[in-house]
C-alpha positions as CSV (number, residue, x, y, z in Angstrom):
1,X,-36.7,-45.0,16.3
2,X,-40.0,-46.8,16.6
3,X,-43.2,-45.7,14.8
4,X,-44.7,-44.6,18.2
5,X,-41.4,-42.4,19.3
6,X,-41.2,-41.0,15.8
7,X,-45.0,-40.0,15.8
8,X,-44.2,-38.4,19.7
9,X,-41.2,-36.7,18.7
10,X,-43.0,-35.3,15.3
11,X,-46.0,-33.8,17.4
12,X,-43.6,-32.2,20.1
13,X,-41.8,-30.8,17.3
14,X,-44.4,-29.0,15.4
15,X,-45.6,-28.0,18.9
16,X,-42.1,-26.3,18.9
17,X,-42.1,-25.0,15.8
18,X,-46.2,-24.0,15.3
19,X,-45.2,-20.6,16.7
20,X,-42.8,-19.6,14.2
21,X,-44.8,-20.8,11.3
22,X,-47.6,-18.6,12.4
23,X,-45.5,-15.5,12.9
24,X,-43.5,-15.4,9.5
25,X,-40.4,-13.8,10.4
26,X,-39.2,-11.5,7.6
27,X,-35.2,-11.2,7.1
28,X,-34.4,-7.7,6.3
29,X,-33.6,-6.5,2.6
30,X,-30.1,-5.7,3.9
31,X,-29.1,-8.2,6.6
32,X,-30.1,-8.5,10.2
33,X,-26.2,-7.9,11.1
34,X,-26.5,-4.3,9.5
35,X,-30.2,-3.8,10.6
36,X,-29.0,-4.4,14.0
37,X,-26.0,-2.8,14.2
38,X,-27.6,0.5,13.0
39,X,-30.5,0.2,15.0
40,X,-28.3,0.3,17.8
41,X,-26.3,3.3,16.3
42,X,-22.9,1.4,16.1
43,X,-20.9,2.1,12.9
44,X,-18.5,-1.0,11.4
45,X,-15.5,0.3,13.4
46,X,-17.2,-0.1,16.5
47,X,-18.5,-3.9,15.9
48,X,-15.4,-4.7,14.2
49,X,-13.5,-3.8,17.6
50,X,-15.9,-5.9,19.4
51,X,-15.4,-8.8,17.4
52,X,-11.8,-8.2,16.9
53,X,-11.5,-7.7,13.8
54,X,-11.0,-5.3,10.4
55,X,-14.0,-2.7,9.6
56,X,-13.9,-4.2,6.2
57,X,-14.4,-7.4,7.4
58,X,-18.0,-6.3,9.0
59,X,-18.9,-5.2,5.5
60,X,-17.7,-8.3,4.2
61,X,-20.0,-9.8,6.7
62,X,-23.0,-7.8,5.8
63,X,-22.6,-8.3,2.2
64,X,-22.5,-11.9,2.4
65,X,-25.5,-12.4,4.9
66,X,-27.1,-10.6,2.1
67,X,-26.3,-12.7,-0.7
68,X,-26.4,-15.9,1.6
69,X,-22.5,-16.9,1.4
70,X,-22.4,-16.5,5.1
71,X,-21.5,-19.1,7.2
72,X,-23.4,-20.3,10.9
73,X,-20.1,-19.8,12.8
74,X,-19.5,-16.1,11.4
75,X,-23.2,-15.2,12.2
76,X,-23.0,-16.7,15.8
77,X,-19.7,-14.3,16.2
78,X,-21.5,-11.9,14.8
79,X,-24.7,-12.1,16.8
80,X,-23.0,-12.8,20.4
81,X,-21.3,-9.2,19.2
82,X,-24.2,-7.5,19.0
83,X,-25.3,-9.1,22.2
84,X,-27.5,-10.8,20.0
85,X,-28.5,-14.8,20.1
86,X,-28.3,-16.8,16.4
87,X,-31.6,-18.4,16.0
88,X,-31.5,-21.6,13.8
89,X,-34.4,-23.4,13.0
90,X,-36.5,-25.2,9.8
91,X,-39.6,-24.1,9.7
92,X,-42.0,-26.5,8.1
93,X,-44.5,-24.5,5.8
94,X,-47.2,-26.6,7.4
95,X,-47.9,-28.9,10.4
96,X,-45.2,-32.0,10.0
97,X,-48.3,-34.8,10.0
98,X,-49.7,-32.7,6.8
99,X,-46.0,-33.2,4.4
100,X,-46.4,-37.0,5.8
101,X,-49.6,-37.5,4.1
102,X,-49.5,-35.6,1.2
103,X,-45.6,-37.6,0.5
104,X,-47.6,-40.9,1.2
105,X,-51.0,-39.7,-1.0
106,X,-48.5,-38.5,-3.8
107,X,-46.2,-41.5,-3.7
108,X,-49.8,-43.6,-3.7
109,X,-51.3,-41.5,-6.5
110,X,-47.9,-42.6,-8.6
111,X,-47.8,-46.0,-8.0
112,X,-51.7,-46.7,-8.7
113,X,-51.5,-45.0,-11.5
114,X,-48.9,-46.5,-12.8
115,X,-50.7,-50.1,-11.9
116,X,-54.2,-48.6,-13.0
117,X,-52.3,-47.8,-16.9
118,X,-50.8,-52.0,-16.4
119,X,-54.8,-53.1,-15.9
120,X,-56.1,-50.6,-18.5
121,X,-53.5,-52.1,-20.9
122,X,-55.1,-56.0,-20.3
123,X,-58.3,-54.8,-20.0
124,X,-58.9,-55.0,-16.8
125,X,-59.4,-51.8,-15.6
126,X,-60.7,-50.6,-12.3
127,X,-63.3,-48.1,-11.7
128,X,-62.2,-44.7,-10.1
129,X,-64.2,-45.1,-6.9
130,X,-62.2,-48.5,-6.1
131,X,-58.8,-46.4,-7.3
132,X,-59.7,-43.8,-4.6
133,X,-60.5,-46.0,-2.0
134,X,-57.5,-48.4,-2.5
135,X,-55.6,-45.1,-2.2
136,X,-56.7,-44.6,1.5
137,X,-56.0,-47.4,2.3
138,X,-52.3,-47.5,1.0
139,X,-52.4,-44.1,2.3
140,X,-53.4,-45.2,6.0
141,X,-50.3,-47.8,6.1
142,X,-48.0,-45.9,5.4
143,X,-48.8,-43.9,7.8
144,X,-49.1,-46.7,10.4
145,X,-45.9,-48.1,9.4
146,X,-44.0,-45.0,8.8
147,X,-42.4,-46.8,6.0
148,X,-38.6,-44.8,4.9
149,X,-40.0,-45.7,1.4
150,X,-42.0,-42.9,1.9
151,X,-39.1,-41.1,0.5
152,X,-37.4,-42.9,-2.0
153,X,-37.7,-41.5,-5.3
154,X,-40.2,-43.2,-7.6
């Protein structure tokens, strides 16, 4: 993907996703399979006959959404039988551009000070105002480059 179509597909997906980050969506303490269901005044029999299966297999189900050994497929079933629709997203904690630059300022921060120690060690050290601007800049491409280095560890 080129930089331009990754920086087009980043902004339509926070667009996407801006909602959801603004309305923090609170799981129930005890599931949203039970919540549901007893909202709607069905016992376990009852969805377990609409999903075809054994009462103790709906608590099984609402015990492990709880403790989060629940699998997608089971809580699609168990949404569509609760006439429901399973909702899966990530929900970035803060507007995608944002991790981008504080990854990049980070990974910067490391690497010139890791050069800046080097220089200090021959005595030829470099004054904090140059550090900082050196870090915009280093900052600023790779941003423009949307370098996968981005990531690697250090």
């Amino acid at each position: 993907m080129s930089n331009k179509q990754s920086v087009l597909a980043r902004k339509n997906l926070d667009k996407r996703l801006s909602p959801l980050r603004v309305e923090r969506i609170i799981t129930p303490s005890r599931g949203w399979t039970k919540a549901i269901r007893e909202s709607l005044g069905m016992t376990t029999r009852q969805l377990a006959e609409r999903m075809g299966v054994a009462p103790s297999r709906v608590t099984a189900i609402e015990k492990a959404e709880t403790t989060g050994a629940i699998t997608l497929k089971t809580l699609r079933e168990t949404a569509e039988a609760l006439d429901c629709q399973l909702v899966y997203a990530f929900v970035p904690t803060k507007p995608l551009d944002n991790i981008l630059y504080d990854q990049a300022e980070r990974k910067v921060r490391n690497e010139l000070a890791h050069l800046n120690h080097t220089m200090r060690l021959e005595n030829q050290a470099v004054s904090t105002e140059d550090l900082e601007g050196q870090k915009h800049r280093i900052v600023a491409d790779y941003l423009a480059h949307f370098s996968r280095k981005l990531w690697d560890k250090e």
